[in-house]
Backbone as a chain_set.jsonl record, in Angstrom:
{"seq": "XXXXXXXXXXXXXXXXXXXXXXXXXXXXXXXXXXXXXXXXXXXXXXXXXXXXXXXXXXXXXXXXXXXXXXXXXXXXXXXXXXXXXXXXXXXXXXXXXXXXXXXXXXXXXXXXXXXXXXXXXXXXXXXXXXXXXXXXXXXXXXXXXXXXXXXXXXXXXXXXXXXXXXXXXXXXXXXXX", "coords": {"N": [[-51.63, 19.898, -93.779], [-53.726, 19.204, -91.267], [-52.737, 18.095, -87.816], [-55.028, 16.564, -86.164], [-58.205, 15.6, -87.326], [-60.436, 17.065, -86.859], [-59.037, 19.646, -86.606], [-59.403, 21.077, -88.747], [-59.415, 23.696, -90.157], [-59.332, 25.294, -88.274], [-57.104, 28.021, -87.158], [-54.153, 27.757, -86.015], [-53.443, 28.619, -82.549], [-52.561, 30.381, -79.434], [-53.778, 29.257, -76.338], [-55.139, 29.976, -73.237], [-56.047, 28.211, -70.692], [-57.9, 29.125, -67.992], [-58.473, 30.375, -64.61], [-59.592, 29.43, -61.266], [-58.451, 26.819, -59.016], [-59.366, 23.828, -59.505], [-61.265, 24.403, -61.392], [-61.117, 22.847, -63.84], [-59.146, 22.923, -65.63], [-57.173, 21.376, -66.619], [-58.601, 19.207, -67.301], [-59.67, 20.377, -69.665], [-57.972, 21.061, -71.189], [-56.71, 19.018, -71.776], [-58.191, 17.946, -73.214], [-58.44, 19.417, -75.473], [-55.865, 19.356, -76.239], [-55.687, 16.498, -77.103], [-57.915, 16.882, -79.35], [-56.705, 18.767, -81.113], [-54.287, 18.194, -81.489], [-51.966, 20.236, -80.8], [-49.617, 21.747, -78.858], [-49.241, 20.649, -75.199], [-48.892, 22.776, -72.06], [-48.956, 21.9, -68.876], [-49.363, 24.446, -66.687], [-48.588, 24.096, -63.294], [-46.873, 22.311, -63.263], [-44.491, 24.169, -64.23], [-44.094, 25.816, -61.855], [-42.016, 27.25, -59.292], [-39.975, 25.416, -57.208], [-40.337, 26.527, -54.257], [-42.426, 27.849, -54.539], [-44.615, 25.464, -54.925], [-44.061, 24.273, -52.328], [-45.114, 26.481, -50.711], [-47.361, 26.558, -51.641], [-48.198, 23.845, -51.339], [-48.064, 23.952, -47.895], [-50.197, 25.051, -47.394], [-50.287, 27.949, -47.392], [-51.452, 30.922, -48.636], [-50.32, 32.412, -52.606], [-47.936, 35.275, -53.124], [-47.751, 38.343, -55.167], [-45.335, 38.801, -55.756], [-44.519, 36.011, -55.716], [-45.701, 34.624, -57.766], [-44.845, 36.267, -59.813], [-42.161, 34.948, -61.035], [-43.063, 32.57, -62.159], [-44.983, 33.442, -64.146], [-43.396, 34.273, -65.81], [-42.142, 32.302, -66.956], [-44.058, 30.55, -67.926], [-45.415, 32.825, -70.137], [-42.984, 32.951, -71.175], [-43.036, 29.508, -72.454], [-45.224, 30.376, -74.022], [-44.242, 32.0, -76.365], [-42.397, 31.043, -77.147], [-44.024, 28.538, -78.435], [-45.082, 30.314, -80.186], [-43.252, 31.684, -81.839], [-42.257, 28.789, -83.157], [-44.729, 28.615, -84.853], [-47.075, 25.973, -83.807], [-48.692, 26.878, -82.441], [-50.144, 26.527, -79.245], [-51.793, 25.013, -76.015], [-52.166, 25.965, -72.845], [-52.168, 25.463, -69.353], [-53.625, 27.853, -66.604], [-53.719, 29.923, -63.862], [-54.18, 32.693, -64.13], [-55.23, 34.746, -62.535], [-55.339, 37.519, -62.181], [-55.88, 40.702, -63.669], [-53.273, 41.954, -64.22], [-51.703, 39.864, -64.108], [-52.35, 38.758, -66.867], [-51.713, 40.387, -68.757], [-48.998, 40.304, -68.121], [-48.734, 37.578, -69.459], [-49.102, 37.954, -71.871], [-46.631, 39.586, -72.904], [-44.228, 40.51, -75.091], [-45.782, 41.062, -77.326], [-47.818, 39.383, -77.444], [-51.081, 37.237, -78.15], [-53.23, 35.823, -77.098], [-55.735, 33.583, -76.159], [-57.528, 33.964, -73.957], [-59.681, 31.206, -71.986], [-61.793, 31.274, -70.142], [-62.694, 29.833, -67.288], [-65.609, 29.182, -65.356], [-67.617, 28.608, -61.912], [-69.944, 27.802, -59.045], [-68.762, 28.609, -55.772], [-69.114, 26.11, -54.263], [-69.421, 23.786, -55.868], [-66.383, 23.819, -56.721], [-64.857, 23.804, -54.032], [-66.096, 21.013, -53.525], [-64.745, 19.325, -55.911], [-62.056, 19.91, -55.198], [-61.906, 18.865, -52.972], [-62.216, 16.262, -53.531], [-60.23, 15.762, -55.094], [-57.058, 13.917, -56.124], [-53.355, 13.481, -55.656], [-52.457, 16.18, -56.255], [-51.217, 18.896, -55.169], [-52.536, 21.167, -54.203], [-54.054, 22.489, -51.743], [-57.764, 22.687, -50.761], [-58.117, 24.842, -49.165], [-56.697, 26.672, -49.708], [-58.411, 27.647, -51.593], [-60.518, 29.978, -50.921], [-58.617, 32.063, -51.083], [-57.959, 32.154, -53.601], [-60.271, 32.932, -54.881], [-60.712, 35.324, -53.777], [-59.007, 37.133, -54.954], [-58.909, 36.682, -57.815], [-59.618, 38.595, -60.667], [-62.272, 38.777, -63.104], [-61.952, 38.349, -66.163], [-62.452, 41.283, -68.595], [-64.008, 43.29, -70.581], [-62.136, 44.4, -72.465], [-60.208, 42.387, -72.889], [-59.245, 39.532, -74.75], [-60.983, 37.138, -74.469], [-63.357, 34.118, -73.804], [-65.994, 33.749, -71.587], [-66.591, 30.562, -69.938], [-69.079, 28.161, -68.552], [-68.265, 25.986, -65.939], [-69.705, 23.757, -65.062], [-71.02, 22.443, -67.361], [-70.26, 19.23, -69.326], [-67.25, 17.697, -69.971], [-66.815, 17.096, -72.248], [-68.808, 18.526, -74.0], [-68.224, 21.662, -73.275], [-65.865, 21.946, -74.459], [-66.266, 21.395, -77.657], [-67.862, 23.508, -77.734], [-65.361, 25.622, -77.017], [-64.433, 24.257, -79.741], [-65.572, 25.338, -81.682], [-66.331, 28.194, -81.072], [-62.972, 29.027, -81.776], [-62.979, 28.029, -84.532], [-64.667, 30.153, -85.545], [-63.302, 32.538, -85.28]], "CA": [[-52.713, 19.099, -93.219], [-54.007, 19.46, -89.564], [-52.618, 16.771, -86.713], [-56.054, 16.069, -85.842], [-59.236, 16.095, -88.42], [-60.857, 18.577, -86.177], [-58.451, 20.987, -86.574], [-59.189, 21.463, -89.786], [-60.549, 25.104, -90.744], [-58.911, 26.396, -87.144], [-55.648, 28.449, -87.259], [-53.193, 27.19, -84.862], [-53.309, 29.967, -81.828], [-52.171, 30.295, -78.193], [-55.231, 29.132, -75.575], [-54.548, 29.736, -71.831], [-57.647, 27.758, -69.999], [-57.553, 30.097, -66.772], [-59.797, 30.244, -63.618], [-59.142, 28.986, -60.043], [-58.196, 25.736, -58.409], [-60.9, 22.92, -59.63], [-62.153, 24.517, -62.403], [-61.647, 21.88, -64.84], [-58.233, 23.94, -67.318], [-56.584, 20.486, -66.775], [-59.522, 18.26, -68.137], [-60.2, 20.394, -70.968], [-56.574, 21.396, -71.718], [-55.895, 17.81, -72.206], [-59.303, 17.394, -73.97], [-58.185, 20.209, -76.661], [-54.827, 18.535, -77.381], [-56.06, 15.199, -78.048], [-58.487, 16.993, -80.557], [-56.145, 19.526, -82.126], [-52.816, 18.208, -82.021], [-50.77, 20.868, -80.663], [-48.43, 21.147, -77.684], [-49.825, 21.633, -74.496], [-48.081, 22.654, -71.022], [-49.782, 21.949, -67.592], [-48.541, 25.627, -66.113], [-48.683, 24.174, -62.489], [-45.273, 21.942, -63.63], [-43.805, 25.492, -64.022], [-43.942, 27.063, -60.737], [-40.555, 27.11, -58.731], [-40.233, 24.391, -56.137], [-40.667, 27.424, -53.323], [-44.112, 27.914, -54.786], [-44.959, 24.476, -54.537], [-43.87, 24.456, -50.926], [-45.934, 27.161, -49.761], [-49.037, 25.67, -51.709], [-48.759, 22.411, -50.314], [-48.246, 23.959, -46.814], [-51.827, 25.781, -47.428], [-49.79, 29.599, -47.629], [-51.239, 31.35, -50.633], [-49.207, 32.593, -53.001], [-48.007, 36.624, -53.181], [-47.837, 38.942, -56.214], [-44.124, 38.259, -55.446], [-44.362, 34.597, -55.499], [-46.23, 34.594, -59.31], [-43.476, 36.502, -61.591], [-41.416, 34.055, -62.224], [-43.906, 31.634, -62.488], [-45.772, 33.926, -64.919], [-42.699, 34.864, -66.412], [-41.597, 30.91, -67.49], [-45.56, 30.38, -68.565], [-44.764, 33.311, -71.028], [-41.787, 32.14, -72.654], [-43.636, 28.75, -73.094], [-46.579, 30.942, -74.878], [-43.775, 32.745, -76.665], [-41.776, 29.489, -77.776], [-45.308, 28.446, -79.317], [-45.828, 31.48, -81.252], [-42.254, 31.415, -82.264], [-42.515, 27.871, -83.79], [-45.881, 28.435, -85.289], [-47.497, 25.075, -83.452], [-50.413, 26.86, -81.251], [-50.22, 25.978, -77.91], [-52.576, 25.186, -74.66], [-51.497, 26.164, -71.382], [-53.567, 25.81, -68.001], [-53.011, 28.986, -65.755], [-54.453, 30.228, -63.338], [-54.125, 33.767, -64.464], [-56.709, 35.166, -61.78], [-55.052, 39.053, -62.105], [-55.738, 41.465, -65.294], [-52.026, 42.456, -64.997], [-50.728, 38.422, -64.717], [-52.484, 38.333, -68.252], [-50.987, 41.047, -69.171], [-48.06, 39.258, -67.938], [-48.781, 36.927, -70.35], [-49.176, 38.8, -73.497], [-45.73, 40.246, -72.685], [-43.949, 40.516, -76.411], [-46.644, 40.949, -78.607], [-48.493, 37.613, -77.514], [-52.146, 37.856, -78.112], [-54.031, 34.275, -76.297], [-57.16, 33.482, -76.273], [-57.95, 33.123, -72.429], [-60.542, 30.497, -71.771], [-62.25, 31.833, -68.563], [-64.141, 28.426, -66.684], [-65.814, 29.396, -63.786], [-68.569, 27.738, -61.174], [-70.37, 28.126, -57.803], [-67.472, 28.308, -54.307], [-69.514, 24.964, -53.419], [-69.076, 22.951, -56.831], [-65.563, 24.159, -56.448], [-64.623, 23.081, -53.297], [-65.952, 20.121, -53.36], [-64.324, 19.209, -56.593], [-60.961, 19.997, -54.68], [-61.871, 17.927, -51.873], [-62.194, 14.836, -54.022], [-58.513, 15.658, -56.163], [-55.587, 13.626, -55.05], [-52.395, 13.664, -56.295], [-52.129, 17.72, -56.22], [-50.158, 19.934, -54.201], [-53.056, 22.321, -53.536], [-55.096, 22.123, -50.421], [-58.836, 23.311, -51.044], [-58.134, 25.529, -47.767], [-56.33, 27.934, -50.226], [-59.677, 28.081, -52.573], [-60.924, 31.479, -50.692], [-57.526, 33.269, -51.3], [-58.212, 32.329, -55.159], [-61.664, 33.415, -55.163], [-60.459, 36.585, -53.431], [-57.503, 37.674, -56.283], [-59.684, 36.433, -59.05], [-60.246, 39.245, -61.736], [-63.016, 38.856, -64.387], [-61.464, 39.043, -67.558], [-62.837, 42.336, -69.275], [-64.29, 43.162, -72.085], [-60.74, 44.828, -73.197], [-59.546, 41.535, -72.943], [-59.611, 38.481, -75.811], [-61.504, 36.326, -73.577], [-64.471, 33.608, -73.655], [-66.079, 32.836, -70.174], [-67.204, 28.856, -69.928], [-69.3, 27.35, -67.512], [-67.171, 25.013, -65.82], [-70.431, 22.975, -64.993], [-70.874, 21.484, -68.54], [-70.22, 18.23, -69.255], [-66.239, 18.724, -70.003], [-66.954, 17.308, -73.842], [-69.88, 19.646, -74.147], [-67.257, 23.127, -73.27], [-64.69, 21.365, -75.567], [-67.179, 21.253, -78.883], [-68.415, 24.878, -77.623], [-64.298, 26.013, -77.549], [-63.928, 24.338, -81.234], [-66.994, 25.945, -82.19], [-65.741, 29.397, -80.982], [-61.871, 29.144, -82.717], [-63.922, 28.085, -86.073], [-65.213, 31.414, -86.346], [-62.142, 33.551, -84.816]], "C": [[-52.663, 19.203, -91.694], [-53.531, 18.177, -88.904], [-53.532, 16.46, -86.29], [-57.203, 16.626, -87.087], [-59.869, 17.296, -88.0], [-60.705, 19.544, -86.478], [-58.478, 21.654, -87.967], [-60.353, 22.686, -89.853], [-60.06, 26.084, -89.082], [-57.643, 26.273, -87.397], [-55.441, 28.137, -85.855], [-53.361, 29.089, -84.225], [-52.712, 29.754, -80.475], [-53.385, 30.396, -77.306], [-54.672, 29.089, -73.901], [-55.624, 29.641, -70.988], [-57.195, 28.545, -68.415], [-58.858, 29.413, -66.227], [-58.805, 29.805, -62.361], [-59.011, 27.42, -59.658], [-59.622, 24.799, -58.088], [-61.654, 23.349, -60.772], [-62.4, 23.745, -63.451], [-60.248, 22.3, -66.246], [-57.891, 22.756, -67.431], [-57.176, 19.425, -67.529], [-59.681, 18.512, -69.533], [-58.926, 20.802, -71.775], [-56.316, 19.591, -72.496], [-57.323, 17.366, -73.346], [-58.778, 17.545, -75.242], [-56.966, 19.575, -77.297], [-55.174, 17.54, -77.877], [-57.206, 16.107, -79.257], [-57.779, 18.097, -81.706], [-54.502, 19.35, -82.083], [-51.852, 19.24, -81.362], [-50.426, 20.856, -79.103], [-49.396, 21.773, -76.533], [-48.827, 21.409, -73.114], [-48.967, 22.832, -69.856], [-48.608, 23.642, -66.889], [-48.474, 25.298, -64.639], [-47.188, 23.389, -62.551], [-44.428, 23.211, -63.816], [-43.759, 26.238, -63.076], [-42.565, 26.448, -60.12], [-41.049, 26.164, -57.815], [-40.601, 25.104, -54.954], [-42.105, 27.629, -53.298], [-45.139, 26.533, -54.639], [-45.253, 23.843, -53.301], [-44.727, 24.845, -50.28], [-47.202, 26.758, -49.988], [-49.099, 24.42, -50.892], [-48.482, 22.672, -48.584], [-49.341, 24.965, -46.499], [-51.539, 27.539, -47.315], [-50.03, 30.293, -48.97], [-49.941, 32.117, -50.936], [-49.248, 34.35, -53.036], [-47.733, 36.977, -54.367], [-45.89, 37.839, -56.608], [-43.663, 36.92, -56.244], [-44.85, 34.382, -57.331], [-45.572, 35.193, -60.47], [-42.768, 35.821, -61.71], [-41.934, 33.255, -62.81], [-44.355, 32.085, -64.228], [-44.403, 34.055, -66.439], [-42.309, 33.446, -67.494], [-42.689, 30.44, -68.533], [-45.361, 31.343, -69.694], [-43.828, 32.945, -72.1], [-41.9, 30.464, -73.18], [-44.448, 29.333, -74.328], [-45.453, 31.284, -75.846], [-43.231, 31.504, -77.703], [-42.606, 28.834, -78.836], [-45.351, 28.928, -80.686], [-44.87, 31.648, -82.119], [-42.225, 30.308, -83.288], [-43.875, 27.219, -84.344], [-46.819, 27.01, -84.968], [-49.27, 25.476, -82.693], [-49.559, 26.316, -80.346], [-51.079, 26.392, -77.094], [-51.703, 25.119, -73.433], [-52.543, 26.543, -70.49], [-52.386, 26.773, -66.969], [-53.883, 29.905, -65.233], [-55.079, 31.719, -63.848], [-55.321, 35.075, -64.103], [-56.195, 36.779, -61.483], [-55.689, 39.562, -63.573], [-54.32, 41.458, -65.488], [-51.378, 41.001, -64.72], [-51.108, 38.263, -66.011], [-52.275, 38.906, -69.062], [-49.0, 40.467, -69.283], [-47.488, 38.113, -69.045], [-48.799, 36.722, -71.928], [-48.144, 39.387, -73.746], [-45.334, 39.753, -74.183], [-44.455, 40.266, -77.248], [-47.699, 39.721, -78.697], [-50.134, 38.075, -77.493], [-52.66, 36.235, -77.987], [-54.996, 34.799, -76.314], [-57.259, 32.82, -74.622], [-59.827, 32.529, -72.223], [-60.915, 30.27, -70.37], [-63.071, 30.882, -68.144], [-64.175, 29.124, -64.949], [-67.361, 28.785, -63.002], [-68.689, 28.102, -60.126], [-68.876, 27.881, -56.87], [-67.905, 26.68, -54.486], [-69.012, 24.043, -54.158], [-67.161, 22.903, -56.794], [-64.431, 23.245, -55.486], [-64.871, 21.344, -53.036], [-65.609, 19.188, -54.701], [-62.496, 18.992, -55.583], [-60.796, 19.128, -53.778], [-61.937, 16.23, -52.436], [-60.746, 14.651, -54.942], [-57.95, 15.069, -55.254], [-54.633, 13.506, -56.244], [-52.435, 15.287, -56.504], [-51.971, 18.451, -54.956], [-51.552, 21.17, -53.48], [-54.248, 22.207, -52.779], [-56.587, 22.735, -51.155], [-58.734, 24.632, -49.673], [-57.907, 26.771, -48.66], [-57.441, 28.184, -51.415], [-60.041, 29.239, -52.079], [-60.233, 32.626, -51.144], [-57.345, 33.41, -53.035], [-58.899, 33.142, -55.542], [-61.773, 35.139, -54.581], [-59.523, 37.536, -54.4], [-58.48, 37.915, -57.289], [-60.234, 38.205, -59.787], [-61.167, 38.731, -62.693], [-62.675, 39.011, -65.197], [-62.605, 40.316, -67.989], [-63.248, 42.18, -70.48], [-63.216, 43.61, -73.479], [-60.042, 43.731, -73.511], [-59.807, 40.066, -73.93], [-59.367, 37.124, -74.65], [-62.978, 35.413, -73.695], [-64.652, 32.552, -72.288], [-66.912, 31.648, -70.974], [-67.604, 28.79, -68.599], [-68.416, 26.045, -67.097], [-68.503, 23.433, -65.139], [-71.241, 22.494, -66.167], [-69.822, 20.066, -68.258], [-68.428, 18.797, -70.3], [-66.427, 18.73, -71.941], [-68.016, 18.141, -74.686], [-68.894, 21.395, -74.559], [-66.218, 22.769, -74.318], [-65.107, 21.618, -76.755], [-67.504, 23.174, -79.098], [-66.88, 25.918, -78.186], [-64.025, 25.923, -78.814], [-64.742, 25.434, -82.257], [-66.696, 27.609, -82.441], [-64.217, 29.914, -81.962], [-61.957, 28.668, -84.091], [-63.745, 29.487, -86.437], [-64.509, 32.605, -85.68], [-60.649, 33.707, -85.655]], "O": [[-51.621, 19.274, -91.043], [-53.918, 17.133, -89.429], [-53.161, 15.571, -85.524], [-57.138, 17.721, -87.645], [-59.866, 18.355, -88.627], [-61.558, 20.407, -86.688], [-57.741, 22.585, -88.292], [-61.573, 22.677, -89.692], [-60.39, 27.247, -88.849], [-57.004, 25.267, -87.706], [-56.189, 28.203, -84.879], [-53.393, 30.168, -84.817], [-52.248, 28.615, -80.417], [-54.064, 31.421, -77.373], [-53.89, 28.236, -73.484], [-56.18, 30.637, -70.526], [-56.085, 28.361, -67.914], [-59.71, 28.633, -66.651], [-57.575, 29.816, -62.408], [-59.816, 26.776, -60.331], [-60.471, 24.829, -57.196], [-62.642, 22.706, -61.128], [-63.482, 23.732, -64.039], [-60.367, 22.042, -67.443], [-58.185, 22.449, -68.586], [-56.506, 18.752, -68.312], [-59.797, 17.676, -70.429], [-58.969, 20.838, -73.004], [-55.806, 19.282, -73.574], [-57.225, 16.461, -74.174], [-58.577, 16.639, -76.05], [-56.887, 19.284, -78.49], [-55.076, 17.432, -79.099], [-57.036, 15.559, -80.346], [-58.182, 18.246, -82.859], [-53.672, 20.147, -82.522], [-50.684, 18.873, -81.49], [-50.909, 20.067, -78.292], [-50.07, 22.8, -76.605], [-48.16, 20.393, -72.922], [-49.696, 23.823, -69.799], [-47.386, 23.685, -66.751], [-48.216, 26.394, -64.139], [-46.309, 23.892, -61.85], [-43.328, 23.008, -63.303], [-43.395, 27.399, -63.266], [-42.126, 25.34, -60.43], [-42.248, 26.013, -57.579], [-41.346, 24.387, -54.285], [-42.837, 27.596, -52.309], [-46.309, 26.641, -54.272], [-46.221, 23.123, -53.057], [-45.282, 24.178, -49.406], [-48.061, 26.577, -49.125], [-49.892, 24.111, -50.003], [-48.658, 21.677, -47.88], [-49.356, 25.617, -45.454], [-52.484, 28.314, -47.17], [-49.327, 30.337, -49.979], [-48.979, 32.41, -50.225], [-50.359, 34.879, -52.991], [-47.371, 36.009, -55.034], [-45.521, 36.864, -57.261], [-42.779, 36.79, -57.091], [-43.976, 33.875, -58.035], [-45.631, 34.865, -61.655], [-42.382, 35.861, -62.878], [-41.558, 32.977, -63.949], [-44.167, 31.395, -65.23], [-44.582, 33.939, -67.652], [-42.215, 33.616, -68.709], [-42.43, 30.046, -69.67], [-45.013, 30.643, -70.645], [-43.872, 32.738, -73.313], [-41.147, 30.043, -74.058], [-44.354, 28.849, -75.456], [-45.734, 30.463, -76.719], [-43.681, 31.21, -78.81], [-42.14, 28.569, -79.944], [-45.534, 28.402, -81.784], [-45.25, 31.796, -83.28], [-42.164, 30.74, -84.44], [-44.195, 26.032, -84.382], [-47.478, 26.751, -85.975], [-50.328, 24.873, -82.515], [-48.484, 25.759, -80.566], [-51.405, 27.577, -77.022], [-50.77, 24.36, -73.171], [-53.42, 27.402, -70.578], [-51.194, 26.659, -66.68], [-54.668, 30.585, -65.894], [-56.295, 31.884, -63.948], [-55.942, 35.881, -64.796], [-56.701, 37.294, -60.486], [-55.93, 38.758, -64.473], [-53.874, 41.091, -66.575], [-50.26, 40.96, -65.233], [-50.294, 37.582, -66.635], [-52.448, 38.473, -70.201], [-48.183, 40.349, -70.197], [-46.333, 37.844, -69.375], [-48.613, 35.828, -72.753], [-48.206, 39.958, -74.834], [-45.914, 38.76, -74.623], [-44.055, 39.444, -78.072], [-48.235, 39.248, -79.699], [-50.467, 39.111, -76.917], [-52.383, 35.491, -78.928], [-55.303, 35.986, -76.425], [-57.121, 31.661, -74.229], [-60.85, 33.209, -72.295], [-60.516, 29.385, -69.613], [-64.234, 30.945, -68.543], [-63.423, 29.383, -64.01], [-68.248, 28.534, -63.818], [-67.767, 28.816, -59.732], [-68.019, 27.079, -57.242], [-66.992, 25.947, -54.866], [-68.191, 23.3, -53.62], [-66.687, 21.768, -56.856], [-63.577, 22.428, -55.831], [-64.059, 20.588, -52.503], [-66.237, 18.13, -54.655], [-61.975, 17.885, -55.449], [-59.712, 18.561, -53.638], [-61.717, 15.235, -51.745], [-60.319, 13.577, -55.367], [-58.024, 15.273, -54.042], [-54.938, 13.448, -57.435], [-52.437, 15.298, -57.735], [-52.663, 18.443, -53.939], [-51.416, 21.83, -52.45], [-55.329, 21.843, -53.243], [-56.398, 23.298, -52.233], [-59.78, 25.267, -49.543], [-58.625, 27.765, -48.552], [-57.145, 29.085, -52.2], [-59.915, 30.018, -53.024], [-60.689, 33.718, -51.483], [-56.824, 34.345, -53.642], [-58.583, 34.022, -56.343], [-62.649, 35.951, -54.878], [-59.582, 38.762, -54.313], [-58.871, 39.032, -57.627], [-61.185, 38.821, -59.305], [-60.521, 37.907, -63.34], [-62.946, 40.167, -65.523], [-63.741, 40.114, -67.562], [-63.007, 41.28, -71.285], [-63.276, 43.404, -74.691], [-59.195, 43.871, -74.393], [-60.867, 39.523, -73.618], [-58.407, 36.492, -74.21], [-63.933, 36.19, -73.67], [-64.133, 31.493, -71.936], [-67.553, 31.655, -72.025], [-66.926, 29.159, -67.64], [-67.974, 25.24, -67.916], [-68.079, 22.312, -64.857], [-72.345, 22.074, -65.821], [-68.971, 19.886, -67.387], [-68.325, 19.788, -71.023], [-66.296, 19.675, -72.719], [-67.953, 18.319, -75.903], [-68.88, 22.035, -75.611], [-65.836, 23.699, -75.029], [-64.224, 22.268, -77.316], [-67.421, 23.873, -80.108], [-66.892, 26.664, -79.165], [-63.519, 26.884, -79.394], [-64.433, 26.067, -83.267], [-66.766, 28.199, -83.518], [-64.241, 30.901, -82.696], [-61.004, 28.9, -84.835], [-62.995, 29.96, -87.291], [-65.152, 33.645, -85.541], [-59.796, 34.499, -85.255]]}, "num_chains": 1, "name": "protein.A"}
């Protein structure tokens, strides 16, 4: 029997809500567990305290600076897939090869691509408190940022839906996957 009624008729999978700083992975990450029960990990609690540092002193981050990060986010996904539960994880995962990164030992996620105007964006960021990441470093996002591909097991979301609107649309989608 499913931990939430919802979940009934979707196979437990690995979901990694991606995009840039403000998009909304954290709203709907936490949306999706309360409606399907399974484990979810904020991936911004996983970066090293060094990485934390340089975000909150407005220094983006370098290729460098994102493998271990990526690497810890992984063996969460991995841990998951391991103990057949599913799991959501928010991550930024704004490269092709960090989501490659991410697929490392056979892992096959469903990245949930939310994306929205710079403006909506920013000023989303400018109203967060309690987070480490300046809106200053929003350009150096929006500059990295890959497009997931069509090679890639990916569904873009408007991140300007209403968040229980993209939530219904996500169940809607892992129904019929």
């Amino acid at each position: 029997m499913p931990a939430q009624p919802v979940a009934a008729g979707i196979r437990k999978r690995l979901l990694i809500l991606m995009g840039v700083s403000g998009s909304g992975k954290s709203t709907l990450a936490v949306g999706l567990r309360n409606e399907l029960g399974w484990p979810f990990q904020e991936g911004d609690d996983l970066h090293p305290p060094a990485n934390v540092a340089k975000m909150a002193a407005g220094i983006p981050l370098t290729d460098d600076d994102r493998w271990p990060w990526l690497a810890r986010c992984q063996e969460w996904l991995a841990h998951c897939e391991q103990t057949g539960t599913g799991g959501i994880l928010t991550c930024s995962a704004l490269k092709h090869a960090y989501r490659d990164a991410l697929r490392k030992g056979g892992l096959n996620p469903i990245f949930l691509y939310l994306h929205t105007t710079e403006s909506v964006l920013l000023e989303r960021l400018q109203n967060r408190t309690g987070h480490y990441m300046p809106p200053t470093l929003l350009p150096s996002q929006l500059q990295t940022l890959e497009v997931p591909g069509a090679d890639e097991c990916a569904l873009a979301l408007s991140a300007d839906a209403r968040p229980a609107d993209t939530i219904a649309e996500i169940l809607s989608y892992l129904k019929t996957t």
